[in-house]
N, C-alpha and C positions, 0 to 999 in steps of 0.2 A: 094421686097417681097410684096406680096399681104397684104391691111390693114387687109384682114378678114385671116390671116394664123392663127394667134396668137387664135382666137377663138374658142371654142370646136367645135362647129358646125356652117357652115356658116349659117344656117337657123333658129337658134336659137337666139329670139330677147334680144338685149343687154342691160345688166342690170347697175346697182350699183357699180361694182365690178370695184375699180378701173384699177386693172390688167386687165381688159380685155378692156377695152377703150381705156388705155395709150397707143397702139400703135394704133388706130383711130386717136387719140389728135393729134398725127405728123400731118394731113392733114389738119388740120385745117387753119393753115399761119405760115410760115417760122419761125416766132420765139419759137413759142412749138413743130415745128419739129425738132428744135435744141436742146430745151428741155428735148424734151422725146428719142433722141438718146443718150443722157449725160450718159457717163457709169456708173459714182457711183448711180444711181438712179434706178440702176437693179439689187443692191446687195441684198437689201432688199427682192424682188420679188426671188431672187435665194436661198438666206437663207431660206424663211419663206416655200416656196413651193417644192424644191429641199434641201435642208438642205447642201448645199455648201459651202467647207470652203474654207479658205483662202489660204491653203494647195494645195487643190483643183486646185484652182481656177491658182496659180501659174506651177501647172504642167502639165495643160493643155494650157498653153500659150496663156490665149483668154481674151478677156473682158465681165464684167458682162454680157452684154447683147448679144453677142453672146452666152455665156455658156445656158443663160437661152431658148434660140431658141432653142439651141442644142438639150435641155432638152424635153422640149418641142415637138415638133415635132418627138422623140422618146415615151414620156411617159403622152402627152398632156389629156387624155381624163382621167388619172389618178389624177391631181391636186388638187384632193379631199381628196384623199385617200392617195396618195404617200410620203406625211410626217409624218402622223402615224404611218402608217406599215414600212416605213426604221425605222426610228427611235425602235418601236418598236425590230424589227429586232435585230437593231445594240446594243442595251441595252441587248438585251438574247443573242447574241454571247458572249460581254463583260461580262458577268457574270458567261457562260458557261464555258470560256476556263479559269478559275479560277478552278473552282467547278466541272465539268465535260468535260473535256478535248475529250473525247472519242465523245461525242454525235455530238460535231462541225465536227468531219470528217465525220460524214454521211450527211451532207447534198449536196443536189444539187445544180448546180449552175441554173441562173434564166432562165427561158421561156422565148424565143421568141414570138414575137405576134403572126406567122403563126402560131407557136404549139397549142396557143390556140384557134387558129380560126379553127385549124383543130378537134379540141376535141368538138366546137362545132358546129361543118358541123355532126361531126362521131354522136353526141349526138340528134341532134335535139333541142340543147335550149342552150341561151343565159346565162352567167356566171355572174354573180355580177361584177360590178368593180373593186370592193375594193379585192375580189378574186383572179382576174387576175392580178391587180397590184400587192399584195402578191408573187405572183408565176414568178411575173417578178424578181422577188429580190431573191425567193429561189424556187424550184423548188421540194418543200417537202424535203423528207429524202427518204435513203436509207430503206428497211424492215430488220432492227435491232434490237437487244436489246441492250441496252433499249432507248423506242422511248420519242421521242419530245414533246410527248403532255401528260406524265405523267406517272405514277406506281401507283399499288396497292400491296400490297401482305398479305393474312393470310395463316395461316400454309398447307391449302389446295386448297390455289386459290392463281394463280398469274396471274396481267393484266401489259401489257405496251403499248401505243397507237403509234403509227408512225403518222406520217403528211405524207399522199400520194402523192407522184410526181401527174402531170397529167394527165401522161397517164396510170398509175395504175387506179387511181382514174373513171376516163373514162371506163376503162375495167368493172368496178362496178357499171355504173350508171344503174339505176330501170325504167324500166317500167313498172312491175308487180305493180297488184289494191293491194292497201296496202300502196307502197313505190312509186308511178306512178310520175316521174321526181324527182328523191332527187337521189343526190350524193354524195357516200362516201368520208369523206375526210380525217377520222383517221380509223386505222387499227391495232388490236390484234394480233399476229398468235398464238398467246395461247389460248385464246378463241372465235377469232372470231368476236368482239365486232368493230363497228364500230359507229361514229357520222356522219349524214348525213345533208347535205344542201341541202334546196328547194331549187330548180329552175323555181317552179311554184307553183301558188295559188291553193291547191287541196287536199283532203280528210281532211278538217280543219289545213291545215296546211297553213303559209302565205311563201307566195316568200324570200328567203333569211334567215327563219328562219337554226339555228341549232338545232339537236336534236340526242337523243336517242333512238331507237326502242325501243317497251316493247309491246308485242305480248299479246294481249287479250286473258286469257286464262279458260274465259267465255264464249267464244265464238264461235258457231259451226260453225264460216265463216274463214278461216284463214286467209284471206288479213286484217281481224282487227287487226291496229298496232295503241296503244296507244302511246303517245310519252312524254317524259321528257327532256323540252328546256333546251339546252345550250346558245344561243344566240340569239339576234334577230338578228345582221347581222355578214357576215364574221369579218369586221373589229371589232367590238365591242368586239366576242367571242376572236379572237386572241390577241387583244393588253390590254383586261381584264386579259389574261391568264397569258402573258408577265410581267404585272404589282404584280400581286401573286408572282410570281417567282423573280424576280430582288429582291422585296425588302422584301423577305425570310417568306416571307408566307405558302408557300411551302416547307419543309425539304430538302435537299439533304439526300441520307443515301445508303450509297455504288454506289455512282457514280448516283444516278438518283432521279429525283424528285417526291418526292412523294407525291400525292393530298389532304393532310392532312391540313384540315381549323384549325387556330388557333385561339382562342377566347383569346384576349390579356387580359381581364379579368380575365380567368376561372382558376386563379392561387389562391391555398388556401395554408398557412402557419402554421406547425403546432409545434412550437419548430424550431427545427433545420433541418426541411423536408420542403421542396416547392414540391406540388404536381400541376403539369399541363395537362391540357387534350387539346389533338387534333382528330376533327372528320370527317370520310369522309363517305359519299353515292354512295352505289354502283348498278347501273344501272342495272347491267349484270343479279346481284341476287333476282332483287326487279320484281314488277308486280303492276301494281295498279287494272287489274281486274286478281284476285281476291286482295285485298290488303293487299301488304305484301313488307314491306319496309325494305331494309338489310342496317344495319350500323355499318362501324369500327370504334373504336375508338385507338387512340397510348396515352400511361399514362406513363408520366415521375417524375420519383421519384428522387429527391437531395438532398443528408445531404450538410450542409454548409460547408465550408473549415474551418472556424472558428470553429466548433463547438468542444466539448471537446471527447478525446477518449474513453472515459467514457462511451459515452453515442450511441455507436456501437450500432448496434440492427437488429434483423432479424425481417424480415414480416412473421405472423402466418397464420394470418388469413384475407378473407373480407365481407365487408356488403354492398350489393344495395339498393338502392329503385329506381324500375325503373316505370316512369309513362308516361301513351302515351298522347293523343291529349285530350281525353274523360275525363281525371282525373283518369281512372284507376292504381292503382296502386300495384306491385306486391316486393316482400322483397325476398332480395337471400345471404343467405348466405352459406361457403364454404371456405375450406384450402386454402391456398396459392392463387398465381396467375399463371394462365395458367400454372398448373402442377410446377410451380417454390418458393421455399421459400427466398428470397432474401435477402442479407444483404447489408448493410447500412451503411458506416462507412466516416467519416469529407472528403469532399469533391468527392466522389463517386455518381456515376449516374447509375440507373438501366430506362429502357424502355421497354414496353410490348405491345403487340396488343392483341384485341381479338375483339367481333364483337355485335349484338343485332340486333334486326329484331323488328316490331311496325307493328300492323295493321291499326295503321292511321297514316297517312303522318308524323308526327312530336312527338318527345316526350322528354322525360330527365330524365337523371340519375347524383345520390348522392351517397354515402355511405360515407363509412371510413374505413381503415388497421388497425386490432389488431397488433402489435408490442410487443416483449422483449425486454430487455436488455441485449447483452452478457454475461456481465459481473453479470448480476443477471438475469437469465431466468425467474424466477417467480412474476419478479417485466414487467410487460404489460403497453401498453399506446396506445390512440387511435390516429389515424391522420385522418383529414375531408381530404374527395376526395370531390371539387368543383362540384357544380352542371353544368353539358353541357348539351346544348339544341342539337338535331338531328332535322332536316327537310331535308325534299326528295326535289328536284329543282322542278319549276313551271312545271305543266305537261296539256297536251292534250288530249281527247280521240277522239278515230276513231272516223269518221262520217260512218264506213262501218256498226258498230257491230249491225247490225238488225236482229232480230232473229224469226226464224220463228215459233218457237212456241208460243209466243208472252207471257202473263204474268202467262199458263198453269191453272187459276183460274177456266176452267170450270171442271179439273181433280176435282174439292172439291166439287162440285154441286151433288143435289142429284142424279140427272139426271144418273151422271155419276159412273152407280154402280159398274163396275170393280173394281174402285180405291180404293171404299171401304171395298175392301176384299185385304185392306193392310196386308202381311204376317210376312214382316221381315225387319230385319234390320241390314247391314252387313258391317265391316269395311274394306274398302278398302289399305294395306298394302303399298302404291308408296306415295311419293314425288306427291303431289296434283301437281304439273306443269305436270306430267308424266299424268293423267286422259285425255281420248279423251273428243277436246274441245263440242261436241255433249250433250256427257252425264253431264260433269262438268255443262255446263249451266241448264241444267235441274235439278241438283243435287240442285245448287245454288235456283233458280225457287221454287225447294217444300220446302227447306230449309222455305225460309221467307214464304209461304204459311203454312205449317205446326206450323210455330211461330205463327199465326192467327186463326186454326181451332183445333190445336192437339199439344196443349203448354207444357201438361205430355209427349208425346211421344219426342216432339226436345228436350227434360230437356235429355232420353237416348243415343239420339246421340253425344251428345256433351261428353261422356265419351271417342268418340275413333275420331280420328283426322288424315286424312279426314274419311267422312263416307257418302256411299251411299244407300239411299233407298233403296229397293229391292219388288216389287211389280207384282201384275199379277192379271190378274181375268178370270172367269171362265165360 
């Protein structure tokens, strides 16, 4: 065997690493070539880099050091990466085929190298390592429900993401100005929604990142896609994801996992109720231009086992205070929860979802549950709902969203007397995402102009939500 087999690249000059020398060392004189053939001295190297057991090692009938050639020479340029990602792997299978049985039979089994050298001949760009190795191990999922890479659901939205094979994934990669080299690599078929991986450094996005589309919807260019990172690299976003999940971060709840963050703090005790909140942000719903952040939250109510019969009780009523980034702060209160009065009784669990939106990135909500007594209706008591924090994930904007009307500042100049035979002012009836992005930025534009020169007239429009100008001259 050639000294230089054993190295990633023969042209790559030799480092530190003592794995990569020790088979150089054998040429040095006969007695460290005897050395570094010595089988138990390649268990090490085969555990630490291939994660090979002992099992293993016995049913393939070889010695350390053959097995790790073996290895090697199939998955060589992965060595970086190839014992996070099995491991990772092998930790979400073992937990799956406990907890969701169902999700292990869709997946694939792993890629061949040619497949991926063929996706990237078909593609035009070069895949991450950590990528490829992944996809040597599992070859994504089947398009199922419910997919691998999480749930969401409120009463009128439901999301689940698959892990793209890749030649799905391939079928989806972007060249359009916007998304120019990023490939899909989870997929909705309820909505649509996918996370994409650079494959190139370009429109502010870095190589390798992961992300969420979120379509600038200020903007009359339509390739402006703001984005909201999942990751900076494959290996990072999947084996963080792995690590949620294993060690129950994640819910399970009717066979699938649902992306609900737990604040192992955010538990308040009120008597004989433990009340817990879990929150999650949803990409699909959100837009940071304009800014509009959507967030679920799931609220789990428990009377203790211990507690006395006595003291059974139904939920009446609730109270928020919800306050975003700015300090503002708004009070709501309101019957029951989500349409439901619930009771309460020694050892019983009720759980609920419902949702909240913030116009700055981050915010938090408090309250408390009015409560009866069964057994005395008229005798009430309060329980604190723990204060949760909501923040949207780290986000990017286009470098496209250049606009050509530029800051419209000279529409306010005297110059400009059309404008000043402002006539009306008229509300626009749609879902502000539904507004063309043309007018919406312009809308935006006199918006803050108008806060500057005609501060009584924007005090009117803020009565009706969205609202657009209506102007003309003569």
């Amino acid at each position: 065997m050639s000294p230089l087999a054993l190295t990633p690249c023969a042209h790559e000059p030799l480092g530190a690493d003592p794995l990569r020398t020790d088979p150089l060392c054998g040429f040095v004189n006969r007695r460290i070539n005897q050395l570094s053939g010595h089988d138990p001295l390649w268990k090490q190297h085969c555990q630490k880099y291939w994660l090979v057991t002992e099992n293993e090692k016995a049913e393939k009938i070889r010695g350390w050091k053959a097995l790790f050639i073996e290895y090697y020479n199939d998955l060589g340029r992965y060595i970086d990466h190839y014992a996070a990602l099995k491991m990772a792997w092998y930790s979400l299978k073992a937990y799956l085929a406990i907890r969701c049985p169902r999700m292990i039979t869709s997946l694939k089994d792993g890629a061949c190298e040619e497949d991926l050298d063929a996706v990237e001949e078909r593609i035009g760009c070069k895949l991450p390592n950590d990528y490829r190795c992944s996809f040597r191990i599992h070859n994504g999922q089947k398009l199922v429900v419910p997919g691998l890479m999480g749930s969401m659901a409120l009463s009128n939205h439901y999301r689940s993401e698959d892990l793209l094979d890749i030649d799905t994934a391939a079928g989806g990669f972007q060249r359009r100005l916007g998304l120019s080299s990023c490939l899909p690599i989870t997929f909705c078929i309820h909505t649509g929604l996918s996370q994409y991986l650079a494959l190139a450094d370009a429109e502010g996005r870095h190589r390798n990142e992961i992300f969420y589309q979120c379509p600038d919807q200020t903007s009359h260019s339509p390739p402006a896609i703001d984005m909201f990172i999942t990751g900076s690299s494959y290996s990072q976003w999947f084996t963080s994801y792995v690590e949620r999940v294993v060690s129950g971060g994640f819910p399970i709840i009717r066979d699938q996992i649902f992306r609900y963050e737990h604040d192992k703090a955010c538990v308040a005790v009120t008597d004989d109720i433990t009340v817990s909140v879990s929150t999650s942000f949803l990409p699909e719903l959100s837009s940071i231009h304009p800014p509009h952040f959507f967030f679920t939250y799931r609220i789990r109510l428990q009377m203790s086992k211990k507690a006395m019969p006595t003291n059974s009780c139904q939920l009446d009523s609730r109270y928020w205070r919800i306050t975003d980034a700015n300090g503002v702060t708004e009070e709501v209160r309101g019957p029951g929860v989500v349409g439901d009065y619930p009771k309460l009784k020694p050892g019983t669990v009720y759980e609920y979802t419902s949702c909240t939106t913030f116009s700055t990135t981050s915010g938090y909500m408090e309250g408390s549950y009015t409560f009866h007594y069964l057994e005395n209706p008229t005798g009430s008591f309060d329980v604190v709902i723990p204060r949760f924090h909501m923040t949207c994930p780290t986000f990017k904007l286009s470098r496209l969203a250049v606009s050509n009307y530029g800051d419209c500042s000279d529409l306010f100049s005297s110059s400009f007397i059309p404008f000043r035979r402002l006539i009306a002012i008229s509300c626009v009836c749609k879902p502000y995402s539904f507004i063309p992005r043309p007018l919406a930025e312009i809308h935006l534009v006199l918006q803050r102009q108008l806060a500057c020169h005609y501060p009584d007239l924007l005090k009117l429009t803020h009565k009706h939500s969205p609202v657009f100008i209506a102007f003309y001259g003569v």
